[in-house]
C-alpha positions in Angstrom: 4.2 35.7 -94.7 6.8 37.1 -92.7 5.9 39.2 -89.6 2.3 38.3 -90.3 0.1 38.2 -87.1 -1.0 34.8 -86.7 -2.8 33.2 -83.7 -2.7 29.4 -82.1 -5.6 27.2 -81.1 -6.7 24.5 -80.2 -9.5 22.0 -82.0 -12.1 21.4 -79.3 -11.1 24.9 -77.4 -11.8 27.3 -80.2 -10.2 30.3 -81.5 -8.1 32.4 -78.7 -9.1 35.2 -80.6 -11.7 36.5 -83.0 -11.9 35.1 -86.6 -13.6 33.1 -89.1 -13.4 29.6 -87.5 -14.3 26.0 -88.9 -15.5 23.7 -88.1 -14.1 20.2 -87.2 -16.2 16.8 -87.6 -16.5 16.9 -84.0 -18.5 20.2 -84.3 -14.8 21.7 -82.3 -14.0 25.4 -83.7 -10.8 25.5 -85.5 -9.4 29.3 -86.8 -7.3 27.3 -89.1 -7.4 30.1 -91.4 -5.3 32.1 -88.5 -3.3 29.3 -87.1 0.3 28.7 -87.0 -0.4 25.4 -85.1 -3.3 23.4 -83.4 -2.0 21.2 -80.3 -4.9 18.2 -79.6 -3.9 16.4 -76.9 -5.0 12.3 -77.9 -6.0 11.4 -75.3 -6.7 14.6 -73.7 -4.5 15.0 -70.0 -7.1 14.8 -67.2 -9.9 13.9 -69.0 -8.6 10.9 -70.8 -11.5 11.9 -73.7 -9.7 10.3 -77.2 -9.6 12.1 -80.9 -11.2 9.7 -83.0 -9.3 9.1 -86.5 -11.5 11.2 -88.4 -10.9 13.9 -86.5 -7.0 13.9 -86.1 -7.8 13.3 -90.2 -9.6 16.2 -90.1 -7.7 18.5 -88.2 -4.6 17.5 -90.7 -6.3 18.1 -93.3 -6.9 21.9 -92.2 -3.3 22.1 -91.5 -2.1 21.4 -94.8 -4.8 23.4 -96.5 -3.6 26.5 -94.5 -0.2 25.6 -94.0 0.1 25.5 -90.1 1.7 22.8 -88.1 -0.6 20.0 -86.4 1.3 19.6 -82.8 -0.3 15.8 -81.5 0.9 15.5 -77.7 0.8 11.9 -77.2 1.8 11.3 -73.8 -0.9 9.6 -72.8 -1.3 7.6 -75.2 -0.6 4.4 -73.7 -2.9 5.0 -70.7 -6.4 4.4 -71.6 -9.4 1.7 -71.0 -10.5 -0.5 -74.1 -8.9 0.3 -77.7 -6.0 2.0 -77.7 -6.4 5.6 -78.8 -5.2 6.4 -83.2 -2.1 8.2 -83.5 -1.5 11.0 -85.7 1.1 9.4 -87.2 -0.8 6.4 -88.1 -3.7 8.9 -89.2 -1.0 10.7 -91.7 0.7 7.3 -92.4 -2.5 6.4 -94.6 -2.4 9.9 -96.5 -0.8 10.6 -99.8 1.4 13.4 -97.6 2.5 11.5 -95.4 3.8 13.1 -92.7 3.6 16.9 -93.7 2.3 19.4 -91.3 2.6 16.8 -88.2 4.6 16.7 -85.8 3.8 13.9 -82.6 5.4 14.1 -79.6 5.7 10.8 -77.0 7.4 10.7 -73.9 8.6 7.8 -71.2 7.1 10.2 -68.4 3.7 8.7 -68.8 4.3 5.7 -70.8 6.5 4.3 -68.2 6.0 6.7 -64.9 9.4 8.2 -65.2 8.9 11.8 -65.5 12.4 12.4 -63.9 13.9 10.5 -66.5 13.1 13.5 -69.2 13.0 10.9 -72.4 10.7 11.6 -75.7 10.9 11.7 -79.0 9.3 14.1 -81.9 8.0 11.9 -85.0 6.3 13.5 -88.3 7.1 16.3 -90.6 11.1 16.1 -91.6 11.9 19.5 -92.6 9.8 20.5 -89.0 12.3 18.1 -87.5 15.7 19.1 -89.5 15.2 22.7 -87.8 14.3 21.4 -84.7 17.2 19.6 -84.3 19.3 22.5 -85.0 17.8 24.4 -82.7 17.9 21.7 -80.2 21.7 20.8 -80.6 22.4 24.5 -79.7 19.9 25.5 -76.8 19.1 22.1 -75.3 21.5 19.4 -72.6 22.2 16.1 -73.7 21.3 13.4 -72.5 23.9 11.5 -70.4 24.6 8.1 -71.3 23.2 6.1 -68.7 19.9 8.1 -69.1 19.8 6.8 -72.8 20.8 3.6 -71.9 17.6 3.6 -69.4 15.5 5.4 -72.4 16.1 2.9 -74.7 15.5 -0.6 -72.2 11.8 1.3 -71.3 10.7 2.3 -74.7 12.2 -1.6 -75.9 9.8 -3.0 -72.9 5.7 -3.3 -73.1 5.6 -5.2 -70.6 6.1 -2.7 -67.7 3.5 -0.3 -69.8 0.8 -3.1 -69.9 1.5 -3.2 -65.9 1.2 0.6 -65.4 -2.1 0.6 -67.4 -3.4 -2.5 -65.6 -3.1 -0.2 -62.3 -4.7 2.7 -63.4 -7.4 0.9 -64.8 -8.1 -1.1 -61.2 
């Protein structure tokens, strides 16, 4: 409701404060009964450690039952060793929702070791996205053409990505 105090978290951090908290397959805390959004990074930055399906499934599920937005940082997602890691949006793909309560958020910065280049996209929930992109249009720079014209070449090419995760895996 509006001007209701609600927290964040985490699944695998735990509540950042007090609270009846749940508990995730993977045994993680989750206040989703207090949450206004949970932000699993898959894979996690630094460790590398992946969200299995279940869980992301798990986590969504909690988001929908108590209405909060699942926020799936996926940066990382093409650097890992063996399998690649499940997506959230393949997770909600296979759900009757579909894409409610998700957003997943990608960027070339890691993907393609371009941080500079400041190119991502946002993927999931469309009314989320619909306000975003109001919000965006009025607060954020666009991108200049040639940047987009870069964008679009790296996310069109695996190549370079299969290279880049060659290298960190040596």
């Amino acid at each position: 409701s509006p001007g209701a105090s609600r927290s964040s978290c985490s699944p695998g951090r735990g509540p950042p404060s007090g609270g009846a908290a749940s508990q995730t397959n993977t045994g993680a805390p989750l206040a989703a009964s207090q949450a206004e959004r949970a932000s699993p990074p898959n894979p996690g930055s630094a460790t590398s450690a992946m969200a299995s399906a279940e869980y992301l499934a798990r986590a969504l599920s909690l988001a929908r039952q108590y209405d909060f937005m699942l926020f799936c940082d996926e940066c990382y997602s093409e650097i890992y060793t063996g399998a690649p890691p499940p997506g959230g949006l393949q997770v909600a793909a296979a759900t009757p929702e579909r894409f409610r309560n998700l957003v997943c958020f990608n960027s070339l910065s890691k993907r393609s070791n371009v941080p500079g280049l400041r190119s991502g996209y946002a993927a999931g929930d469309g009314d989320f996205l619909e306000t975003m992109a109001e919000i965006r249009n009025l607060v954020a720079p666009q991108m200049p053409g040639p940047q987009q014209h870069a964008s679009v070449a790296l996310w069109a090419d695996d190549t370079h990505v299969q290279t880049i995760r060659s290298a960190y895996n040596a």
